[in-house]
C-alpha positions, 0 to 999 in steps of 0.5 A, a space after each residue: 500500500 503506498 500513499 494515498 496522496 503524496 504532498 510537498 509537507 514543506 511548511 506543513 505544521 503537521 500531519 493527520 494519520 487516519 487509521 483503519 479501525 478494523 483489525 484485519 487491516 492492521 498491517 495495511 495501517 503499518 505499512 501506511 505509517 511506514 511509508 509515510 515516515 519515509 515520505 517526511 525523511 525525503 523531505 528532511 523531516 522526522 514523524 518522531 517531531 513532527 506534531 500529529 493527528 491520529 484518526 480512527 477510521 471506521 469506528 462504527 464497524 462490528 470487527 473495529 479494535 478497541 480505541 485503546 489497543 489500536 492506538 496501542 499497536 499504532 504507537 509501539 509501532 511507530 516508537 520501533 521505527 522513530 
């Protein structure tokens, strides 16, 4: 999975990371994250001190994690990469 949109951060005062809530698309928000870290390091900027949102999508769905423990596995993940 690559990124959705890919646009120039420079001036960007953050960014917003919208996570699928389903834990089957776990991995596919892994690999997002992953490419999105690579898209600020191409741009001279670190996901590790740039402020941002993380957005749970599809809240609403029966398989959707728990808000807790996505953010948990979001945030264990992004600490290995940083």
């Amino acid at each position: 999975m690559k990124l959705s949109r890919k646009a120039d951060p420079e001036g960007a005062d953050g960014v917003v990371f919208v996570a699928d809530s389903q834990e089957e698309r776990l991995d596919a928000n892994f690999e997002t994250m992953e490419n999105l870290m690579e898209h600020l390091k191409e741009h001279n900027l670190n996901f590790a001190t740039i402020p941002y949102v993380l957005m749970l999508n599809k809240r609403d769905l029966p398989n959707a994690m728990s808000v807790p423990e996505l953010t948990k596995q979001l945030r264990k993940k992004k600490a290995n990469r940083c």
